[in-house]
C-alpha positions as CSV (number, residue, x, y, z in Angstrom):
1,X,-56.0,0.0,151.9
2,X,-57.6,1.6,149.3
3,X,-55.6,4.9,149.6
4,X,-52.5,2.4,149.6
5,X,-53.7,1.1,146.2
6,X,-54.7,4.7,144.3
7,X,-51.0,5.2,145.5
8,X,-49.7,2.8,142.7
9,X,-52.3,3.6,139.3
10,X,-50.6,0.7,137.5
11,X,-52.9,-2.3,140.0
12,X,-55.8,-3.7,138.4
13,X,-58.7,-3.1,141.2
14,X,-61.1,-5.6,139.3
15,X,-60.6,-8.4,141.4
16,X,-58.7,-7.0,144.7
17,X,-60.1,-7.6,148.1
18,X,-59.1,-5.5,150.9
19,X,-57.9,-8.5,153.3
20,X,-58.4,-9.3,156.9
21,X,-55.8,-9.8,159.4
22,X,-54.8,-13.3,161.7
23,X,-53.3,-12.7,164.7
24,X,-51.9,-15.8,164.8
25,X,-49.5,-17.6,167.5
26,X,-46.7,-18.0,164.3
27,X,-47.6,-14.2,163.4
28,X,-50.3,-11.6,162.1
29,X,-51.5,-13.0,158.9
30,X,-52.9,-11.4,155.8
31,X,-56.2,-13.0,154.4
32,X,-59.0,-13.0,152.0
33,X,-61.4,-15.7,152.0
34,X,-63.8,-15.0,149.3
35,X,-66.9,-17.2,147.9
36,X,-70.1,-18.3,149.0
37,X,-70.5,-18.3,152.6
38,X,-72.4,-21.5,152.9
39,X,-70.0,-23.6,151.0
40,X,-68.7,-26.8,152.1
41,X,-65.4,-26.5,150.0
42,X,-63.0,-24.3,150.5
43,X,-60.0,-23.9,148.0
44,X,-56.4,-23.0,149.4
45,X,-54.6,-21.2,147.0
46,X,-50.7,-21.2,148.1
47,X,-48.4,-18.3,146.5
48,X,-44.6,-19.0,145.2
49,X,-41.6,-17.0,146.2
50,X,-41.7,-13.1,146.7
51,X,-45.1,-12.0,145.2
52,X,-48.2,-11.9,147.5
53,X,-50.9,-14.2,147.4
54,X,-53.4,-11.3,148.6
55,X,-53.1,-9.7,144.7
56,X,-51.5,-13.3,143.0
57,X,-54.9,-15.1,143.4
58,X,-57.6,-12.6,142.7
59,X,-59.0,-13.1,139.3
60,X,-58.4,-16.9,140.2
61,X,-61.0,-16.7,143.6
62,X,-63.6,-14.8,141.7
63,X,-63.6,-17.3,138.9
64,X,-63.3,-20.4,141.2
65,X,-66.3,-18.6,143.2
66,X,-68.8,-18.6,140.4
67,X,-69.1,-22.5,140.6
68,X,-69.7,-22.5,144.3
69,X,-66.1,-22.9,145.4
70,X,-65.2,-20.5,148.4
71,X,-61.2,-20.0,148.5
72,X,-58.9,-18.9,150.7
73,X,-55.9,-16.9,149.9
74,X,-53.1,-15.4,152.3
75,X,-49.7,-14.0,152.3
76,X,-47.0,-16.7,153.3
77,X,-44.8,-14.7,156.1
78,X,-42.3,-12.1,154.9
79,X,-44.4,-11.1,151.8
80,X,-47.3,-8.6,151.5
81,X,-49.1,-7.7,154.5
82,X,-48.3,-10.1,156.4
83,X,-45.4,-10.0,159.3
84,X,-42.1,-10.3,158.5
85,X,-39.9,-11.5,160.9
86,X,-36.1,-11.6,160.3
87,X,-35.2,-14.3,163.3
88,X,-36.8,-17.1,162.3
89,X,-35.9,-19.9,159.9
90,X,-37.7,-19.7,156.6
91,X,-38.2,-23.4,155.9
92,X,-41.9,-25.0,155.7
93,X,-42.3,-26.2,159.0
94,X,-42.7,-22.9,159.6
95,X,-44.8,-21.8,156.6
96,X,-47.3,-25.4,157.3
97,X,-47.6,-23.8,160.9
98,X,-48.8,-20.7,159.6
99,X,-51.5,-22.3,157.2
100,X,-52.7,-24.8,160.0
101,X,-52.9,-22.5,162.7
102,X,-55.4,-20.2,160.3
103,X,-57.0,-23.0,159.2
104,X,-57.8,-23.8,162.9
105,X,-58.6,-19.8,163.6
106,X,-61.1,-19.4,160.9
107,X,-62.8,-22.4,162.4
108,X,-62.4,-24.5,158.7
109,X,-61.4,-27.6,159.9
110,X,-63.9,-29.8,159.3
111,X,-64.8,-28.3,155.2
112,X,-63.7,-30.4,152.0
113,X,-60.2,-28.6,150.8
114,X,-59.3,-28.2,147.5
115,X,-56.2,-26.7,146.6
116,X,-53.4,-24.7,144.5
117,X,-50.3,-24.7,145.3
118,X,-48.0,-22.1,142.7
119,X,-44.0,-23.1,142.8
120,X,-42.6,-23.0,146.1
121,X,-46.7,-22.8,147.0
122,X,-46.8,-26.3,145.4
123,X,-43.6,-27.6,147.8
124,X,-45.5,-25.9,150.6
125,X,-48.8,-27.6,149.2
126,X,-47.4,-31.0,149.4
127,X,-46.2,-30.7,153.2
128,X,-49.1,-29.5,154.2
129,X,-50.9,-32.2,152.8
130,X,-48.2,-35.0,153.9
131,X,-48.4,-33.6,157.4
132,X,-52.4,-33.5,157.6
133,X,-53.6,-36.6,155.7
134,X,-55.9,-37.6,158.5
135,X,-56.7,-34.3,160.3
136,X,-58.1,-32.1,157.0
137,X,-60.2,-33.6,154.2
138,X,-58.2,-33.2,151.5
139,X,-60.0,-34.3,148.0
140,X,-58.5,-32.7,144.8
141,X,-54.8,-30.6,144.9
142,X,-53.3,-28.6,142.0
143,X,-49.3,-28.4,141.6
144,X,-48.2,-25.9,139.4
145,X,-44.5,-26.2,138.7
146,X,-43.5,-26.6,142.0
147,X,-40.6,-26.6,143.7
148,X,-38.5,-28.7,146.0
149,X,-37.7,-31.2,143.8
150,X,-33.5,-31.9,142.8
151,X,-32.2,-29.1,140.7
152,X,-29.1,-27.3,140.1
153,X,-29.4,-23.6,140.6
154,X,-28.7,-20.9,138.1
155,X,-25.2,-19.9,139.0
156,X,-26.6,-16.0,140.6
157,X,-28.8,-18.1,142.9
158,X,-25.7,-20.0,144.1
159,X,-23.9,-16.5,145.0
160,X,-26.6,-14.9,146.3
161,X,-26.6,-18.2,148.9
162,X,-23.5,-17.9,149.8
163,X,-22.6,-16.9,153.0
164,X,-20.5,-13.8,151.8
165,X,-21.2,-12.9,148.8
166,X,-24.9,-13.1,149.3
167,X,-25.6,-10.5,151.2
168,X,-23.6,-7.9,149.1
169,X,-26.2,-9.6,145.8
170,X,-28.9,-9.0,148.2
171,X,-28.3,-5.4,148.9
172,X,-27.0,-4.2,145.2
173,X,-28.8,-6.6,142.8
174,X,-32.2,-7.7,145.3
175,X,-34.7,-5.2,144.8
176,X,-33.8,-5.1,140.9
177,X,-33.9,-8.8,140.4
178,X,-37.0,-9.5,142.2
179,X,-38.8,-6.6,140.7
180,X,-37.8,-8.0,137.3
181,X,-38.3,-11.6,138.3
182,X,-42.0,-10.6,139.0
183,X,-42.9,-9.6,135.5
184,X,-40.4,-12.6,133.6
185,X,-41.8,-14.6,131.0
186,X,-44.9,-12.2,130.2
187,X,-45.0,-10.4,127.0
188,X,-44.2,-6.8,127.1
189,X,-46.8,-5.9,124.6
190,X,-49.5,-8.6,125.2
191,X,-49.1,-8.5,128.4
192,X,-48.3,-5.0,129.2
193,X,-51.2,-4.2,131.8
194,X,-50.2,-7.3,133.5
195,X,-46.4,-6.5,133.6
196,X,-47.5,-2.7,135.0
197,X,-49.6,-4.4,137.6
198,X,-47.4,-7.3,138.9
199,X,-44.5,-4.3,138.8
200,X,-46.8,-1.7,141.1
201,X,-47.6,-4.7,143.5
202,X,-43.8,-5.3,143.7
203,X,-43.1,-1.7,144.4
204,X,-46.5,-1.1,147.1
205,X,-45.3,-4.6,148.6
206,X,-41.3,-2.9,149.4
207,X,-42.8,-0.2,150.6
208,X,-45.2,-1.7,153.0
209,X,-42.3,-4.4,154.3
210,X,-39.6,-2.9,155.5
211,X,-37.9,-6.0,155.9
212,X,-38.6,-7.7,153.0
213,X,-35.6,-7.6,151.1
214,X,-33.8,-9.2,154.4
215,X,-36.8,-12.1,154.2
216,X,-36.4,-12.9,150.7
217,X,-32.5,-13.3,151.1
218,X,-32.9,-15.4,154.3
219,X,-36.1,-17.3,152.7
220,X,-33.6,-18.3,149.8
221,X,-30.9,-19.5,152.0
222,X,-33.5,-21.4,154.7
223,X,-35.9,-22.9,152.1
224,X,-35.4,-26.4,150.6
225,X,-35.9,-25.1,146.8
226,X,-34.0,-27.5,144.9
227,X,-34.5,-30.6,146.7
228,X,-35.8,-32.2,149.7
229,X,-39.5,-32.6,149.5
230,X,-39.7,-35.5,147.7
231,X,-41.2,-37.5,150.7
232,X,-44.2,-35.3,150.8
233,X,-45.2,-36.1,147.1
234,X,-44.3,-39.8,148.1
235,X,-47.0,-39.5,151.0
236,X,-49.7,-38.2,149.4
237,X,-49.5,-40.8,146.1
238,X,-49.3,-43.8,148.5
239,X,-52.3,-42.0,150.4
240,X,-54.4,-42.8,147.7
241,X,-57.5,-40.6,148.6
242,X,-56.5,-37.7,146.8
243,X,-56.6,-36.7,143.2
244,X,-53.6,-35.2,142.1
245,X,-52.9,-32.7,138.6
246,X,-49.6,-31.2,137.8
247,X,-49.2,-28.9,135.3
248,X,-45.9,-27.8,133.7
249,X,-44.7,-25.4,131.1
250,X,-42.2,-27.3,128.8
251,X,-39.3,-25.0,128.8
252,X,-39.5,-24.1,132.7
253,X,-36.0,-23.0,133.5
254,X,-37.0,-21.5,137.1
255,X,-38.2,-25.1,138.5
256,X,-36.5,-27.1,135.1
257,X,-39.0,-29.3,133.7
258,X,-36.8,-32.2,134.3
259,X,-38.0,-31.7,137.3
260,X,-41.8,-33.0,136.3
261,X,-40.5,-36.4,134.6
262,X,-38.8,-36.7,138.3
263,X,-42.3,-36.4,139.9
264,X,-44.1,-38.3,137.7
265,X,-41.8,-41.5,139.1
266,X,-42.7,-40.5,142.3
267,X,-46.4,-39.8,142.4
268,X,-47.6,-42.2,139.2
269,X,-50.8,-42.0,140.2
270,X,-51.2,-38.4,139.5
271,X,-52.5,-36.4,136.2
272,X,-50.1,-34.5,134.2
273,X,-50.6,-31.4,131.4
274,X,-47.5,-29.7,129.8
275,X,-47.6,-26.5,127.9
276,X,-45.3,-26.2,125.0
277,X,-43.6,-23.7,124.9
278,X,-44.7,-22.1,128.2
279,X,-42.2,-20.7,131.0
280,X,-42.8,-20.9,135.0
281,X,-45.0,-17.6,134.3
282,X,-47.5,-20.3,132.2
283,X,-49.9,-19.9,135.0
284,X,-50.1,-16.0,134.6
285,X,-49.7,-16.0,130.3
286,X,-52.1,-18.8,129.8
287,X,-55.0,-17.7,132.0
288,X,-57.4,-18.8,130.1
289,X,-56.3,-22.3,129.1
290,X,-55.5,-22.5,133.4
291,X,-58.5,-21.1,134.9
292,X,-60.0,-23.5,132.8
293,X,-58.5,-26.7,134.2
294,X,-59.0,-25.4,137.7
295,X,-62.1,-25.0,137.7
296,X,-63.0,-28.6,135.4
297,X,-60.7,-30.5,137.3
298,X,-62.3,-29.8,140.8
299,X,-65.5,-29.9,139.2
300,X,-64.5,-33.7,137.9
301,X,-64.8,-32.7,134.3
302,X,-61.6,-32.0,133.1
303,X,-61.1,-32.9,129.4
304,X,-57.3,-34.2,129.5
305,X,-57.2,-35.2,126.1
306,X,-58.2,-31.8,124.7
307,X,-55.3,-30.4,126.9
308,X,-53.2,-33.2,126.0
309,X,-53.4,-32.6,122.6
310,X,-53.6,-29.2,122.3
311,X,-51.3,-27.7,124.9
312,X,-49.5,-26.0,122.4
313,X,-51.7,-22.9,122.2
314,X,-49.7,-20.6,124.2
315,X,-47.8,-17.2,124.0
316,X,-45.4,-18.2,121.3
317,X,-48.2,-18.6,118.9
């Protein structure tokens, strides 16, 4: 792996793991569980939409470790290193399969889980959670703009689902638009080692997946992105037993922040923080301000009115 990465100069190394491999029923999984091996709680940390979780989550499990948390991270099927089948439906049955089955094949079934779940990671967060309430001990979860909630798509994600014109968008515009999707809403100056890293990942991710491109264009047309999970937030708030923070950026256009004001009628009971200002890439621009409601949230001392108050302090300042 490491040959793989001196391949592409533009990765940050500071916080990559070279991950293990699942050979699960659903399909050989990439993996990294990192931490402290005699830990109780283990944190999931579930990826969005074309970029790996094996090189999304890494500065996020090393921070997370230093307070005792051990975390597991893994690439959803038909991203990173993980298979990529092209005859299966992309919908998240089969992506709630893949996280069970290895959860039950790293023997973590009976830990305390604490989770993240990143965009259509935080759709796929709330399934799993709805579909496990009384097999996995679920205590504290994390939605970050996530999808699956009613939307209307921008008007090239309603071609490139179409039936017959999406399949020409895929093959002329799909490796350009996901590359560039991968580095949108990050400052090309500020964030300019960032941008050359997400971009290199991109580029070591197409050439290690043959059939990516094919994936992401099917996983488009089989997911439920704009609507459809509702039910699975509904579970979890009437559960009760689980504390639930969702954190938004204000002017959100990839999962529209109309979107959060719709969640908030369905799960009430849940914690909300909104950045100003911020885009869907609010997790990636606003590190800081994020690692640090991670990490105090699952550590039960989150200051809400400091974020509440001050969520303003983002890349527009």
């Amino acid at each position: 792996m490491e040959e793989l990465w001196n391949k592409y100069p533009g990765i940050i190394k500071d916080h990559l793991v070279e991950p293990e491999f699942a050979d699960l029923e659903i399909g050989r999984t990439s993996y990294v569980l990192h931490g402290p091996e005699d830990s109780d709680n283990i944190i999931l940390l579930l990826h969005g939409y074309s970029y790996p979780g094996i090189y999304e989550y890494g500065e996020i499990a090393a921070d997370l470790g230093e307070h005792n948390f051990r975390s597991l991270r893994f690439d959803w099927l038909g991203h990173g290193h993980s298979d990529s089948p092209t005859d299966v439906t992309y919908n998240p049955e089969l992506y709630c399969q893949q996280a069970e089955q290895l959860i039950d094949y790293l023997e973590l079934q009976d830990k305390t889980f604490y989770a993240i779940g990143y965009s259509m990671g935080g759709s796929l967060l709330s399934a799993l959670v709805s579909r496990n309430l009384e097999k996995l001990d679920f205590k504290k979860i994390i939605f970050c703009a996530p999808a699956g909630l009613t939307y209307d798509y921008p008007l090239l994600v309603k071609l490139a689902k179409s039936k017959y014109i999406g399949p020409w968008i895929s093959y002329f515009l799909g490796k350009s638009e996901l590359r560039k999707g991968n580095a949108a809403g990050l400052d090309p100056i500020k964030h300019k080692t960032l941008i050359d890293h997400r971009l290199s990942v991109f580029d070591l991710q197409y050439e290690v997946n043959e059939n990516y491109l094919d994936c992401m264009f099917k996983l488009l047309t089989d997911y439920p992105f704009n609507g459809g999970m509702e039910k699975h937030f509904e579970n979890i708030n009437e559960y009760k037993d689980i504390e639930m923070l969702v954190l938004w950026g204000t002017k959100d256009i990839t999962v529209p922040y109309h979107c959060r004001n719709d969640l908030e009628k369905i799960c009430p009971d849940a914690k909300y923080i909104d950045f100003d200002g911020a885009d869907h890439a609010f997790v990636i621009s606003l590190y800081e301000d994020v690692i640090d409601i991670f990490s105090n949230f699952f550590l039960g001392s989150l200051d809400y009115d400091k974020y509440n108050n001050n969520n303003n302090n983002n890349e527009e300042e």
